[in-house]
N, CA, C and O atoms as CSV, one atom per row, in Angstrom:
chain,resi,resn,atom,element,x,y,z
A,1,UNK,N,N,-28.558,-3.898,41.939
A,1,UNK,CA,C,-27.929,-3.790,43.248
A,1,UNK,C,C,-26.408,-3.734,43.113
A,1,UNK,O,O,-25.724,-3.033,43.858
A,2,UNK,N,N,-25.927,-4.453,42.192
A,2,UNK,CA,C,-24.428,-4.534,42.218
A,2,UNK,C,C,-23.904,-2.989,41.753
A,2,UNK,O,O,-22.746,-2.626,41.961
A,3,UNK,N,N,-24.716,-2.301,41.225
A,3,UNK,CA,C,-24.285,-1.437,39.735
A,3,UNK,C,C,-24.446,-0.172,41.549
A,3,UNK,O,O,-23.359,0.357,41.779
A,4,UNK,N,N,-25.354,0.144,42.400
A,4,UNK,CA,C,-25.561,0.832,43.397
A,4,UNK,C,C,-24.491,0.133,44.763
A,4,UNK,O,O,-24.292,0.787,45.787
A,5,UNK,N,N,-24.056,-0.878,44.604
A,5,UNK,CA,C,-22.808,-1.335,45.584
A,5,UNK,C,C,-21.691,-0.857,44.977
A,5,UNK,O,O,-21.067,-0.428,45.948
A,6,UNK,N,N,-20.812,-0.578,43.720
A,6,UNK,CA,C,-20.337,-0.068,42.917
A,6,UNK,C,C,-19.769,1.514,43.525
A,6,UNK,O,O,-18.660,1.929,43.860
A,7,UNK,N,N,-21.593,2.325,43.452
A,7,UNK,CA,C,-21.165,3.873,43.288
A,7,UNK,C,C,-21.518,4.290,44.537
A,7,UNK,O,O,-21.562,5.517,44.627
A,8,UNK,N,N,-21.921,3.384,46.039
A,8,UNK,CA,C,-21.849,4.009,46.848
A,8,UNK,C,C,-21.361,3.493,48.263
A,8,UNK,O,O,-21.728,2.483,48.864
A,9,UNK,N,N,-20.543,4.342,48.592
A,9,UNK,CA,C,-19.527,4.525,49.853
A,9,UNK,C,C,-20.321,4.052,50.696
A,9,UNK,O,O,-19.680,3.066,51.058
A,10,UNK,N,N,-21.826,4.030,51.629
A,10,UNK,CA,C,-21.977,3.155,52.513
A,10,UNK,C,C,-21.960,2.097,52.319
A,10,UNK,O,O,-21.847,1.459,53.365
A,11,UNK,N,N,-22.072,0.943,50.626
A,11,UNK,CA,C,-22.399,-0.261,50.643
A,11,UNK,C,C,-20.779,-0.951,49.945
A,11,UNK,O,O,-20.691,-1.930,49.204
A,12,UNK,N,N,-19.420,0.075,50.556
A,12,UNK,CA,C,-18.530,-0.428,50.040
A,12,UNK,C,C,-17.961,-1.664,50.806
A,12,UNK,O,O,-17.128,-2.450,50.353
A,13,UNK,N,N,-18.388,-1.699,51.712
A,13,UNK,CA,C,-18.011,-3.166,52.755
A,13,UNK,C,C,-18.379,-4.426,51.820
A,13,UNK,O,O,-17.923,-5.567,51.890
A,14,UNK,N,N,-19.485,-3.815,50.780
A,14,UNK,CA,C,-19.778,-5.696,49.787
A,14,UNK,C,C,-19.005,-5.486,49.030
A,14,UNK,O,O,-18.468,-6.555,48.739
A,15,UNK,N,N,-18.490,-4.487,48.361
A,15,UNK,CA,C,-17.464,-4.379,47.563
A,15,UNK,C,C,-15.844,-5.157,47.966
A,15,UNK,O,O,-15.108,-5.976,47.414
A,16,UNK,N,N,-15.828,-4.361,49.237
A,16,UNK,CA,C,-13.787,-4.284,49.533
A,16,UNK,C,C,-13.331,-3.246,49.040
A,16,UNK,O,O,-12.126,-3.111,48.827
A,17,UNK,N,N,-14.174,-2.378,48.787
A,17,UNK,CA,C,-13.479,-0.972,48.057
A,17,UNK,C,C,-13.238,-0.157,49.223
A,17,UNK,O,O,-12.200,0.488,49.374
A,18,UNK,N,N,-14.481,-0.194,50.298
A,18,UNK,CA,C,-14.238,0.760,51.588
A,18,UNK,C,C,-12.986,0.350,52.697
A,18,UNK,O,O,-12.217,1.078,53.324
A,19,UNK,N,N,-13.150,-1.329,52.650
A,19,UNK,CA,C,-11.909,-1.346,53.532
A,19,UNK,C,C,-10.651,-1.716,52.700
A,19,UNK,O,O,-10.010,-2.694,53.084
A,20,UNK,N,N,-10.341,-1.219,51.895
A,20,UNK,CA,C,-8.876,-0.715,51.055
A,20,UNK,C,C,-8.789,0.817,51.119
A,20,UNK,O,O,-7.664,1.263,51.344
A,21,UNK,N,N,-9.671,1.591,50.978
A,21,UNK,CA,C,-9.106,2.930,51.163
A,21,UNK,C,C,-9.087,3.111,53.068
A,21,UNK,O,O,-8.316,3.904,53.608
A,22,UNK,N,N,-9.933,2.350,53.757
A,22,UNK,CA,C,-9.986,2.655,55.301
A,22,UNK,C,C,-8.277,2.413,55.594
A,22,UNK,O,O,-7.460,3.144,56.153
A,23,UNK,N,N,-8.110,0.852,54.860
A,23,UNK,CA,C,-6.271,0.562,55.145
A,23,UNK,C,C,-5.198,1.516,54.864
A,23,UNK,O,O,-4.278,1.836,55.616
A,24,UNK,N,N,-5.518,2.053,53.308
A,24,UNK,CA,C,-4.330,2.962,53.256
A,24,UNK,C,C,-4.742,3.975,53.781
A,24,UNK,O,O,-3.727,4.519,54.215
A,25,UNK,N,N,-5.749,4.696,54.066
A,25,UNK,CA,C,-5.475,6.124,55.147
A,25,UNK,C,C,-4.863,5.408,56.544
A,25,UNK,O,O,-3.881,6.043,56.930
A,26,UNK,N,N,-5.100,4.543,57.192
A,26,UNK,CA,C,-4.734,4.062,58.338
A,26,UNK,C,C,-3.284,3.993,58.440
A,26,UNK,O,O,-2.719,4.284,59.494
A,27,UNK,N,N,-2.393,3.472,56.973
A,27,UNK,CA,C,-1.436,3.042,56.774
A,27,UNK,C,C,-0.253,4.665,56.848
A,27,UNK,O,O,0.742,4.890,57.535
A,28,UNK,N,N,-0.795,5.293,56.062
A,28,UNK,CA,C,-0.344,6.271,55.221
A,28,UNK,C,C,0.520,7.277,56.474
A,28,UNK,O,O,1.636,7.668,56.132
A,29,UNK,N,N,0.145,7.587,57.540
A,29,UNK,CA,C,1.295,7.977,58.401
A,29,UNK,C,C,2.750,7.143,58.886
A,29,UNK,O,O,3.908,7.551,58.969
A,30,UNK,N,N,2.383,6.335,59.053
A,30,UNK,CA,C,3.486,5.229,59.327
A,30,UNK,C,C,4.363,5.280,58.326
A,30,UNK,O,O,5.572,5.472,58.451
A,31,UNK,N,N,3.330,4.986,56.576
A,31,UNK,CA,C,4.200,5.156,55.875
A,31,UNK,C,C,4.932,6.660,55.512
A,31,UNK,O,O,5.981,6.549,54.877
A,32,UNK,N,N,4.729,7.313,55.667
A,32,UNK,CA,C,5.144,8.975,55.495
A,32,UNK,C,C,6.103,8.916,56.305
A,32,UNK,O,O,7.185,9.270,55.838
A,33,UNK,N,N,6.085,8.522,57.590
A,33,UNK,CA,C,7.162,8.568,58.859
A,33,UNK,C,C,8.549,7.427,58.255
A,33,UNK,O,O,9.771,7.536,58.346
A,34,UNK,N,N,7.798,6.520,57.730
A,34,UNK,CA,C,9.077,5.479,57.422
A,34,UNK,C,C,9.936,5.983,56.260
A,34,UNK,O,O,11.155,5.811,56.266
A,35,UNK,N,N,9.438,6.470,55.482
A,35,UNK,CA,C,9.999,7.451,54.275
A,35,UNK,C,C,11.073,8.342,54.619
A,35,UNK,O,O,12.262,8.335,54.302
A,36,UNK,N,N,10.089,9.448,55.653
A,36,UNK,CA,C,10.765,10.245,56.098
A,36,UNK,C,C,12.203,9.526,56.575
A,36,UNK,O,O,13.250,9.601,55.932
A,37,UNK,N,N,12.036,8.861,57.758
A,37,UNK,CA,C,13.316,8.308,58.624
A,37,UNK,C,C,14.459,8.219,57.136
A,37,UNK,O,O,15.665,8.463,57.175
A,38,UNK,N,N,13.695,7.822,55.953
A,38,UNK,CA,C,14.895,7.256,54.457
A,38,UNK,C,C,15.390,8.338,53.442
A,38,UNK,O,O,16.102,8.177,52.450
A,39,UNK,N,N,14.653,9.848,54.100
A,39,UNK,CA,C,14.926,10.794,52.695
A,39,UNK,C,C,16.516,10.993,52.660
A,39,UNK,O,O,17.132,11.078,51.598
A,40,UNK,N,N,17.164,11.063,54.008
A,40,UNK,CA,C,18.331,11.600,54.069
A,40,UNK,C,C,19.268,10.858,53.263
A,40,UNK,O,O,20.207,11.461,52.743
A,41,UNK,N,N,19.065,9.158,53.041
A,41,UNK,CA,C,19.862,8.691,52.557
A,41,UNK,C,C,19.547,8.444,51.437
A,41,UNK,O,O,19.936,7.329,51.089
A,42,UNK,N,N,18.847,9.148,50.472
A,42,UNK,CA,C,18.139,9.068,48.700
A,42,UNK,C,C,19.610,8.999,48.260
A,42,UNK,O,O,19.932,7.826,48.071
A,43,UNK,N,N,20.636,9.894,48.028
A,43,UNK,CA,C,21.770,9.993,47.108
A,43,UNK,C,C,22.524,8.505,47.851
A,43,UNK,O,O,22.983,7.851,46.914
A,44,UNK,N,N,22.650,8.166,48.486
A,44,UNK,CA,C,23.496,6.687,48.813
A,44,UNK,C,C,22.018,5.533,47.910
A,44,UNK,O,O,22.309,4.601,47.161
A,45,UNK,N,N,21.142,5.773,48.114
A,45,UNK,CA,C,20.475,4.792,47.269
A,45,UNK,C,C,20.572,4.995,45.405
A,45,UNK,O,O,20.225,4.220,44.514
A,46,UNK,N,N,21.066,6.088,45.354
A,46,UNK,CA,C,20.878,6.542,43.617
A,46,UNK,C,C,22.361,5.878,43.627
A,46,UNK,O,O,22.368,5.151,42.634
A,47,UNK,N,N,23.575,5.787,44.254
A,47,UNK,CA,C,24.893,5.830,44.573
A,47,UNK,C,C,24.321,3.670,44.063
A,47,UNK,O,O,24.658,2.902,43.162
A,48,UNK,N,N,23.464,3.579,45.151
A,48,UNK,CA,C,23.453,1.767,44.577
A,48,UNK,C,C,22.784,1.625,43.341
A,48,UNK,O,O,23.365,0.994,42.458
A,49,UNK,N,N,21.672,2.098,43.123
A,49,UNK,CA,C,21.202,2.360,41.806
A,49,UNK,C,C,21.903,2.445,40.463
A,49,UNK,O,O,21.436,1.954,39.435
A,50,UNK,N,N,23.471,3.338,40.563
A,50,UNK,CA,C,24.105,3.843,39.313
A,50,UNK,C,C,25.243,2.399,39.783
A,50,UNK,O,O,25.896,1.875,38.881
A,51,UNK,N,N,25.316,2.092,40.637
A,51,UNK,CA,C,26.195,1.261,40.497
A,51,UNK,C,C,25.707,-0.408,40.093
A,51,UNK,O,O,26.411,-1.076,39.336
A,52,UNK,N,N,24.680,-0.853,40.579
A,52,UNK,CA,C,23.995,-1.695,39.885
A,52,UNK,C,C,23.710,-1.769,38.210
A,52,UNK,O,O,23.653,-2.756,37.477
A,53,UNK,N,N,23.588,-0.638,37.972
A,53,UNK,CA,C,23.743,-0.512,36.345
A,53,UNK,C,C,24.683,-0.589,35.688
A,53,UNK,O,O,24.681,-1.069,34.554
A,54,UNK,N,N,25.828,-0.059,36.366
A,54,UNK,CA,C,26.484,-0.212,36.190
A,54,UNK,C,C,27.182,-1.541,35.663
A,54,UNK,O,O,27.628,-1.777,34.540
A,55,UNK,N,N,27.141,-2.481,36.998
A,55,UNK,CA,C,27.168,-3.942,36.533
A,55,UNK,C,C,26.416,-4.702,35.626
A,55,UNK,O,O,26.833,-5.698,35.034
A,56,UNK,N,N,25.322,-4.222,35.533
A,56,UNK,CA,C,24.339,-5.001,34.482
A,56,UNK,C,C,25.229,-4.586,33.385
A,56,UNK,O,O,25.619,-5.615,32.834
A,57,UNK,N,N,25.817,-3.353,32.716
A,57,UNK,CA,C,26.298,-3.259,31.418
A,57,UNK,C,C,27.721,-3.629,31.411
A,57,UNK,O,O,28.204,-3.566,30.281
A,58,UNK,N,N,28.483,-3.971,32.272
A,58,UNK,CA,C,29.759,-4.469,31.885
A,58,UNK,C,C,28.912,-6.257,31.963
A,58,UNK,O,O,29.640,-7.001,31.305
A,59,UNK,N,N,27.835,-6.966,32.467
A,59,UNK,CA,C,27.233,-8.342,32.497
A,59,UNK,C,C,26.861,-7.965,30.910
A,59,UNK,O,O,27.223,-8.958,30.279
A,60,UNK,N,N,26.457,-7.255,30.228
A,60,UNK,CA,C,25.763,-7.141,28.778
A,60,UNK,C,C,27.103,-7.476,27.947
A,60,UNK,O,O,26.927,-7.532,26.730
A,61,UNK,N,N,28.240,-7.676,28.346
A,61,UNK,CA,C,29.589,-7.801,27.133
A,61,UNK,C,C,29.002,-8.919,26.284
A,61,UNK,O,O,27.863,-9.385,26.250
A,62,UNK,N,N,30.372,-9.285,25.450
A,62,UNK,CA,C,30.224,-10.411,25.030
A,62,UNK,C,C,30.195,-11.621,25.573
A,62,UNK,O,O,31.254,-11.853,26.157
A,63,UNK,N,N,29.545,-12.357,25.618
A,63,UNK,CA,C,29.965,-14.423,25.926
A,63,UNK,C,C,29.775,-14.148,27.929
A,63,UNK,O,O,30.382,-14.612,28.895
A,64,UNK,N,N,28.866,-13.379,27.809
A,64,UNK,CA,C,27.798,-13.182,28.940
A,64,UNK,C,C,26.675,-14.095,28.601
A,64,UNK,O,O,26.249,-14.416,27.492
A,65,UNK,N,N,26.110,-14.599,30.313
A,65,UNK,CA,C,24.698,-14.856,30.181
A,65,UNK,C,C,23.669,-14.454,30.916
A,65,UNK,O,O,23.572,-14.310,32.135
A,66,UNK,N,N,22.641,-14.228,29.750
A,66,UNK,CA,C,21.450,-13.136,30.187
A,66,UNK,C,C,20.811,-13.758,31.344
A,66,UNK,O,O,20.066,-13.014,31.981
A,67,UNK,N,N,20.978,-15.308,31.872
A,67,UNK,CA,C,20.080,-15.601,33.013
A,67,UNK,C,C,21.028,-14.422,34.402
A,67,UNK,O,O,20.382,-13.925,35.325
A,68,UNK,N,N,21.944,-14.283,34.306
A,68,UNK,CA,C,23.074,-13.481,35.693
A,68,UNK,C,C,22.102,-12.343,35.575
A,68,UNK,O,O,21.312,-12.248,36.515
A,69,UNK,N,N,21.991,-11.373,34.514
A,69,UNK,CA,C,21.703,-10.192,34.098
A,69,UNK,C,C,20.042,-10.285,34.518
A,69,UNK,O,O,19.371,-9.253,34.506
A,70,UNK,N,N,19.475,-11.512,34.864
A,70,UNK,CA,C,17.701,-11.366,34.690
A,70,UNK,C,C,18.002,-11.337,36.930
A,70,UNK,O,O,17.177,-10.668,37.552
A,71,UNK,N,N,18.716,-11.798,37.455
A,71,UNK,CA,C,18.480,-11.372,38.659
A,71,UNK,C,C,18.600,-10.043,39.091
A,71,UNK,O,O,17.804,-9.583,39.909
A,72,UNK,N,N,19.834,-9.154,38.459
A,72,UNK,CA,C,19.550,-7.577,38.890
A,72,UNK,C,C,18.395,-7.334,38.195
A,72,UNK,O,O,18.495,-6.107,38.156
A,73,UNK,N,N,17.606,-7.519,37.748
A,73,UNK,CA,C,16.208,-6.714,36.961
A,73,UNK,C,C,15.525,-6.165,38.317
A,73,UNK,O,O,15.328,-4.973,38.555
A,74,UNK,N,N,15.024,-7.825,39.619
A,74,UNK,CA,C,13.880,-7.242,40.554
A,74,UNK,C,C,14.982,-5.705,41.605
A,74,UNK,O,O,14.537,-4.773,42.274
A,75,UNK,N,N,16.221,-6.032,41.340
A,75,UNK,CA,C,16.787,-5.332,42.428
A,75,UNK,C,C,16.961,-3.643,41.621
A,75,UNK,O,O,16.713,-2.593,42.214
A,76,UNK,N,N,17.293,-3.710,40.612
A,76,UNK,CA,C,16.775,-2.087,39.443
A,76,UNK,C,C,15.869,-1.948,39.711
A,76,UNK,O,O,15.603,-0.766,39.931
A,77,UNK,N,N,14.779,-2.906,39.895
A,77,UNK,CA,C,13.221,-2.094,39.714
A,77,UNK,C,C,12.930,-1.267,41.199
A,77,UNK,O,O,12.547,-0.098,41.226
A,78,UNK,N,N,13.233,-2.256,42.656
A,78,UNK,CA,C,12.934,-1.707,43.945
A,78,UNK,C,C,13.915,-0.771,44.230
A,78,UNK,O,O,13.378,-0.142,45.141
A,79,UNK,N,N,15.036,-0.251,44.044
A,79,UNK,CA,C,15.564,0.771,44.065
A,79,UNK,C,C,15.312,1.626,43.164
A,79,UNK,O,O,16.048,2.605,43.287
A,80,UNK,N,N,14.536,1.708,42.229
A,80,UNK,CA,C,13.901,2.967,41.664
A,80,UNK,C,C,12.648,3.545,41.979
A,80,UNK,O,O,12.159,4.674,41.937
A,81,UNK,N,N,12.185,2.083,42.402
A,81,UNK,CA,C,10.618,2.432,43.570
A,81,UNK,C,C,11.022,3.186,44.384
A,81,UNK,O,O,10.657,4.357,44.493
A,82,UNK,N,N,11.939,2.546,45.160
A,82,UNK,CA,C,12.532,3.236,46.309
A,82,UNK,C,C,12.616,4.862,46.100
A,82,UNK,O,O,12.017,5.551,46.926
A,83,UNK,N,N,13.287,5.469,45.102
A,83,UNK,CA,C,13.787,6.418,45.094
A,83,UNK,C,C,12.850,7.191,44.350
A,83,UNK,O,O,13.024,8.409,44.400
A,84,UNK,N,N,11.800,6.724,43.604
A,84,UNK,CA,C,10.386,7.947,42.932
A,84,UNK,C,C,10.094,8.485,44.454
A,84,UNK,O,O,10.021,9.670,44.781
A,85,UNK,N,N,9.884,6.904,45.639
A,85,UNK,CA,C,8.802,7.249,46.584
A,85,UNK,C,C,9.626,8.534,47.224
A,85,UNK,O,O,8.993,9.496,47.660
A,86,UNK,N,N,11.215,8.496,47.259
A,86,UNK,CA,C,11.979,9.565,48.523
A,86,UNK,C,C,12.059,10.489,47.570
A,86,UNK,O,O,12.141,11.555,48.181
A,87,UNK,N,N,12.077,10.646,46.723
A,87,UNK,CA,C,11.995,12.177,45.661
A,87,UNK,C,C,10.632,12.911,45.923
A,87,UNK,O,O,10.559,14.112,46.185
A,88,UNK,N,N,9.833,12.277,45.851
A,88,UNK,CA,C,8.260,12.783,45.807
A,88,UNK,C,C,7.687,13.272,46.772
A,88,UNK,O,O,7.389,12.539,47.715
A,89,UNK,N,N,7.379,14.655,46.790
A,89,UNK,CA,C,6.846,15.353,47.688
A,89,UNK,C,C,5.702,15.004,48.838
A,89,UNK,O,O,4.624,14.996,48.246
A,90,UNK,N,N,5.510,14.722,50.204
A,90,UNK,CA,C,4.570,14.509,50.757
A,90,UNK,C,C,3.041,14.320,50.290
A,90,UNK,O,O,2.201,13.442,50.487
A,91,UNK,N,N,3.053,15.415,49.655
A,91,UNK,CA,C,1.652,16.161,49.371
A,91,UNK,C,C,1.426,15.236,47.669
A,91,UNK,O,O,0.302,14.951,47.256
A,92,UNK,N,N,2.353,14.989,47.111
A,92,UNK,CA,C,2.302,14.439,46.105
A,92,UNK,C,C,2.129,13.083,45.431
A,92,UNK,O,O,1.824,12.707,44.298
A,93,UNK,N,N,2.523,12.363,46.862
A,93,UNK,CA,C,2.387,10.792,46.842
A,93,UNK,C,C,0.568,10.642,47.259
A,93,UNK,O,O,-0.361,11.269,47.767
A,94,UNK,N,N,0.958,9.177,46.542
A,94,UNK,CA,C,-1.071,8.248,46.454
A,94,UNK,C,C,-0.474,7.785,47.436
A,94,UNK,O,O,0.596,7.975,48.014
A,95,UNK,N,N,-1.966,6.686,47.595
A,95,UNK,CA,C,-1.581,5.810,48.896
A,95,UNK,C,C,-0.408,4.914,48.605
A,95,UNK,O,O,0.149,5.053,47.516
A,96,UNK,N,N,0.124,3.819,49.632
A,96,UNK,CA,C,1.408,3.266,49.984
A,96,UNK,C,C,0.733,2.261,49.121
A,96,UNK,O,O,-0.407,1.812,49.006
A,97,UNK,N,N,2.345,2.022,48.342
A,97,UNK,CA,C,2.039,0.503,47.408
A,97,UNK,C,C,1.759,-0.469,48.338
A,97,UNK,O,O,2.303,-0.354,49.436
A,98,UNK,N,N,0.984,-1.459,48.125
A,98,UNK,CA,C,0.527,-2.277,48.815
A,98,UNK,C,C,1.906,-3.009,49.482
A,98,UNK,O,O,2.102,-3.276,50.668
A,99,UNK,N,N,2.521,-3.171,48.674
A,99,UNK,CA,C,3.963,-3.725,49.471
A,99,UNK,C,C,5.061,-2.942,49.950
A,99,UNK,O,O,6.279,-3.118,49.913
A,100,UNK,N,N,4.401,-2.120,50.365
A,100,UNK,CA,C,5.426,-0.756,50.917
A,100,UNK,C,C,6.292,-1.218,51.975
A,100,UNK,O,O,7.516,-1.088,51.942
A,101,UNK,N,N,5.588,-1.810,53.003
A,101,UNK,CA,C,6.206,-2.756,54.375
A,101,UNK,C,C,7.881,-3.274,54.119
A,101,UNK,O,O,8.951,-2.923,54.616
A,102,UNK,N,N,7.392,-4.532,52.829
A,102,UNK,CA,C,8.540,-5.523,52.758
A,102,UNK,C,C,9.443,-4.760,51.501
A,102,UNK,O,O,10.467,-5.300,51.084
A,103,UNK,N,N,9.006,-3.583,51.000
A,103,UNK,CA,C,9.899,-3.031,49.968
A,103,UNK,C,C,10.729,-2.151,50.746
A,103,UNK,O,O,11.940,-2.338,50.629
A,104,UNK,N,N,10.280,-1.075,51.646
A,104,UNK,CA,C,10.993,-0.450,52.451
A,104,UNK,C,C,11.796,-0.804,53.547
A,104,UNK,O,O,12.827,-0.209,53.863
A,105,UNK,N,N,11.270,-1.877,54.184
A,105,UNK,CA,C,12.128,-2.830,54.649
A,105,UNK,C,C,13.325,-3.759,53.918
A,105,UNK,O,O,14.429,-4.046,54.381
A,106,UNK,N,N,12.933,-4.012,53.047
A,106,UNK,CA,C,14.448,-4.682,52.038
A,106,UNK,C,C,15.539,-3.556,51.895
A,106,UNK,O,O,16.745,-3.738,52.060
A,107,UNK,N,N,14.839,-2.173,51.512
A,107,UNK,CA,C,15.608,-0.750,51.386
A,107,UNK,C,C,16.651,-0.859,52.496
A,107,UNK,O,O,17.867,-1.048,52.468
A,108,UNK,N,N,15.797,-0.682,53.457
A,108,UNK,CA,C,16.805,-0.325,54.898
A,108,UNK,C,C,18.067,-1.519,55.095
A,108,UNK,O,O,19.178,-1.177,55.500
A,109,UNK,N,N,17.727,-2.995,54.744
A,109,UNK,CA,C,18.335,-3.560,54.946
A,109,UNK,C,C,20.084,-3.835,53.789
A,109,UNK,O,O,21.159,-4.347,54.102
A,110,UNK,N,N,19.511,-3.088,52.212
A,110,UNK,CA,C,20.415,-3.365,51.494
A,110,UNK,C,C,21.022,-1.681,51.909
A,110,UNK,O,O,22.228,-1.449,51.821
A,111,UNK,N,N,20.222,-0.804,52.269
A,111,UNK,CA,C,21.215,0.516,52.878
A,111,UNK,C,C,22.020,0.096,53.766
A,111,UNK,O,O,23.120,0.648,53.743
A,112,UNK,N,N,21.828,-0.868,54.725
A,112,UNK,CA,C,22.987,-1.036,55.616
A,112,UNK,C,C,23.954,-1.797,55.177
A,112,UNK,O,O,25.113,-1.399,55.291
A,113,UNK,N,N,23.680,-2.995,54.613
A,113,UNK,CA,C,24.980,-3.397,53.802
A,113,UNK,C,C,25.745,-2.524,52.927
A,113,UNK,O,O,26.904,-2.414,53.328
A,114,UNK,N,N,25.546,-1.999,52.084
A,114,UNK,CA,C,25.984,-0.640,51.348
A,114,UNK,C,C,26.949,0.461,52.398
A,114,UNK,O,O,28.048,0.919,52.085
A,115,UNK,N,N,26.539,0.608,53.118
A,115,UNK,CA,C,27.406,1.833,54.059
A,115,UNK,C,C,28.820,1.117,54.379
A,115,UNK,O,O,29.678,1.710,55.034
């Protein structure tokens, strides 16, 4: 029974497999629309991106410490999320990372400080 709950789509409700893909199709306009509203400003996010790296390698000198350098890591990583998702063609993106909400929302909020 488990091995036939597995491979078929009516018995994905025992799984959780059916209502994870029901969520992200449900999700997936909202998220397309919220994207959209962010493509215009991709080069001001690459603009925080190169400049964040920036700082991490003048933080890499000498008689630096690597704990300063381990907080830009999460903020490199969501601005490059950020910017695969606004590069990437409609048609080309999977469903919305599960934390698309509070990642795109942090976006908007460090875009406005930035301007």
């Amino acid at each position: 029974l488990r091995e036939k709950a597995r491979q078929s789509p009516s018995l994905g409700h025992l799984t959780g497999t059916q209502r994870s893909q029901d969520s992200d199709d449900s999700e997936r306009p909202e998220f397309l629309k919220h994207l959209s509203s962010l493509r215009s400003d991709a080069p001001v996010f690459l603009a925080m991106l190169n400049e964040t790296r920036r700082q991490v390698r003048e933080l890499r000198r000498p008689n630096r410490q690597d704990s300063t350098i381990q907080a830009y890591k999460p903020v490199l990583k969501d601005l490059s999320r950020i910017l695969i998702l606004l590069n990437r063609r409609e048609e080309r993106l999977g469903p919305p990372p599960p934390d698309w909400e509070t990642l795109l929302a942090w976006g908007e909020r460090v875009l406005r400080r930035y301007k």
